[in-house]
C-alpha positions in Angstrom: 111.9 113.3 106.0 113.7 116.0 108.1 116.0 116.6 105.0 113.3 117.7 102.3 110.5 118.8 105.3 110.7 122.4 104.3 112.1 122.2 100.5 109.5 119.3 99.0 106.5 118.2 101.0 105.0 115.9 98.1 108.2 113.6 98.9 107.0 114.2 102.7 103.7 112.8 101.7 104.8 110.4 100.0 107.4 109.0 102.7 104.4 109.2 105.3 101.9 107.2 103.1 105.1 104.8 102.5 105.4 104.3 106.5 102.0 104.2 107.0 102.0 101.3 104.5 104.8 99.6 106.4 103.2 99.5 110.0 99.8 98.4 108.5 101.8 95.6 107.3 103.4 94.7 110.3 100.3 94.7 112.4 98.6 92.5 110.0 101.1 90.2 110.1 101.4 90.4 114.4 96.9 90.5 114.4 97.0 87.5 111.8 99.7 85.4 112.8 100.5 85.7 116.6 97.2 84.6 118.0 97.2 81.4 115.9 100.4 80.3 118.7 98.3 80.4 121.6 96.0 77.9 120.0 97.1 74.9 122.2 96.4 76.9 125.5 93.1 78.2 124.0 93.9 81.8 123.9 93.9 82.8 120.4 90.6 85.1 120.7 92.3 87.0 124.3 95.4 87.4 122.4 93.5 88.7 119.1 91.2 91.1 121.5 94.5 92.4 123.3 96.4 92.9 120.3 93.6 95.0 118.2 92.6 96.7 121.4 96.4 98.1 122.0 97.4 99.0 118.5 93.4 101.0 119.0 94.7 102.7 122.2 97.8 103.4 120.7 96.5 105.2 117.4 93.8 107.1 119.9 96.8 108.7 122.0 99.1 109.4 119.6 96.5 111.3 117.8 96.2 113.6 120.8 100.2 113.4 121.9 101.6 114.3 118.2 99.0 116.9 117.7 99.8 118.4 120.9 103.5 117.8 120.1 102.7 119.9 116.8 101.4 122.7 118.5 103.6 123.2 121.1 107.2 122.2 119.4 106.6 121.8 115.3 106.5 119.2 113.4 110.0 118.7 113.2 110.0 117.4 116.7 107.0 115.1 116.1 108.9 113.8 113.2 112.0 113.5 115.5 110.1 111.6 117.8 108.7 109.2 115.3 112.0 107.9 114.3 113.0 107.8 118.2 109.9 105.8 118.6 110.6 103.5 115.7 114.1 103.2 117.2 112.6 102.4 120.4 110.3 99.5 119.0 113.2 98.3 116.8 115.6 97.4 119.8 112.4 96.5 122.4 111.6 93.8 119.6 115.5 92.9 119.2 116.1 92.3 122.7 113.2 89.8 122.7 114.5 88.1 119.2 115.8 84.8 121.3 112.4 84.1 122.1 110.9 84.3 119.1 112.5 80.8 117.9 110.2 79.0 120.1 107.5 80.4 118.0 109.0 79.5 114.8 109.5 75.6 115.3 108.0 73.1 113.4 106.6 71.6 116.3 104.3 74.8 117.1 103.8 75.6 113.4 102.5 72.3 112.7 100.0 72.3 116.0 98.9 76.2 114.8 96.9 74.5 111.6 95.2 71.5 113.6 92.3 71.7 114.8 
């Protein structure tokens, strides 16, 4: 985005409704499918409820901390700090990728759909 920001801002657009698309995606997939592996402890409502109310508080501060960003520095810098954000998230969520097997066995997929 920081290569056409000034020269073409319908790519801009486009590349923002694009990522947009891309983290609704993902937190359907973390709202929809991560709860379901708490089921055997009886948690899959806490961990639904925690999960919507943090990506909630997330979007309501960003809004304020980009905008101020914007004012203060440009946009450039708030696009800067998206991609050091989603660099951030990337590596948090690859340092925890050894865990995630336990969540992906048969035995816990096959007690997820029993009721």
């Amino acid at each position: 985005m920081l290569a056409v920001y000034d020269s073409r801002p319908a790519v801009c657009v486009v590349m923002m409704m694009l990522i947009t698309g891309c983290m609704f995606g993902v937190n359907l997939m973390l709202i929809s499918r991560l709860p379901g592996h708490f089921a055997g402890r009886g948690n899959v409502s806490t961990v639904s409820g925690i999960l919507n109310a943090a990506t909630y508080v997330g979007s309501a501060l960003s809004t304020y901390v980009f905008g101020a960003v914007a004012e203060s520095a440009g946009w450039k810098t708030v696009v800067v700090l998206w991609g050091t954000a989603a660099l951030g998230g990337t590596l948090l969520l690859l340092s925890g990728i050894w865990k995630w097997g336990c969540f992906g066995s048969a035995e816990n997929t096959a007690n997820d759909f029993q009721e």
